[in-house]
C-alpha positions in Angstrom: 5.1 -7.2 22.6 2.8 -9.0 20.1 3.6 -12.2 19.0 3.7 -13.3 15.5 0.2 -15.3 15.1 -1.6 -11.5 16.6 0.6 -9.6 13.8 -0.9 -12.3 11.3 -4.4 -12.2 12.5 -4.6 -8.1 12.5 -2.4 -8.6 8.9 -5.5 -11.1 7.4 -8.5 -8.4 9.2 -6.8 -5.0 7.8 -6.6 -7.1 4.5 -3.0 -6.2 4.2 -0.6 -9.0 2.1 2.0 -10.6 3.5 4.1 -8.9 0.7 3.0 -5.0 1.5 3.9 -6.3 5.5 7.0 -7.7 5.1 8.3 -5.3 2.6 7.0 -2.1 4.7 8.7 -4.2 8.0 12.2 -4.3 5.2 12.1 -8.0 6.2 13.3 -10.2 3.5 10.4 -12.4 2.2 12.3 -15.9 2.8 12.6 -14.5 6.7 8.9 -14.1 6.9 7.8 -17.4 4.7 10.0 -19.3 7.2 8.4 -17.6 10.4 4.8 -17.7 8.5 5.5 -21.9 8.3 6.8 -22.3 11.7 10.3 -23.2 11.2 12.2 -20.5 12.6 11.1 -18.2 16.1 11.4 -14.0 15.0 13.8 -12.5 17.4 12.6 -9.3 19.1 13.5 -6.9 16.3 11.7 -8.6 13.3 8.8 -8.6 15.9 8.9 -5.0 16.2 9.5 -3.8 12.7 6.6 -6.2 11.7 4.7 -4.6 14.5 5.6 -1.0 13.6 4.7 -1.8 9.6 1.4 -3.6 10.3 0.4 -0.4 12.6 1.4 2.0 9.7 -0.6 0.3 6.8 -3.8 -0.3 9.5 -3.4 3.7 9.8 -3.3 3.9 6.1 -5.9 2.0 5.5 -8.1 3.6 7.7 -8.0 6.8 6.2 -8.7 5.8 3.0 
């Protein structure tokens, strides 16, 4: 599983915002501002939905 830092390096190179993540992942923004900041650890599931969002809109953006 990737970890939070690799979803927000791939986010940054894709040139995807954290807002288009997160709201594609249907993570609440506060969630992902405090994970973003360091002061809360995602559990397994915010991991994956990020995970499966980020891999969607990379998709996306490749065939545009």
């Amino acid at each position: 599983m990737t970890d939070f830092q690799e979803i927000e390096r791939r986010r940054r190179i894709a040139g995807v915002t954290r807002e288009a993540l997160y709201k594609r992942a249907g993570i609440n923004g506060e969630t992902y501002r405090r994970t973003e900041s360091g002061r809360t650890k995602p559990n397994l599931r915010t991991l994956e939905k990020l995970e499966y969002a980020l891999q969607a809109l990379e998709l996306e953006a490749a065939s545009s």
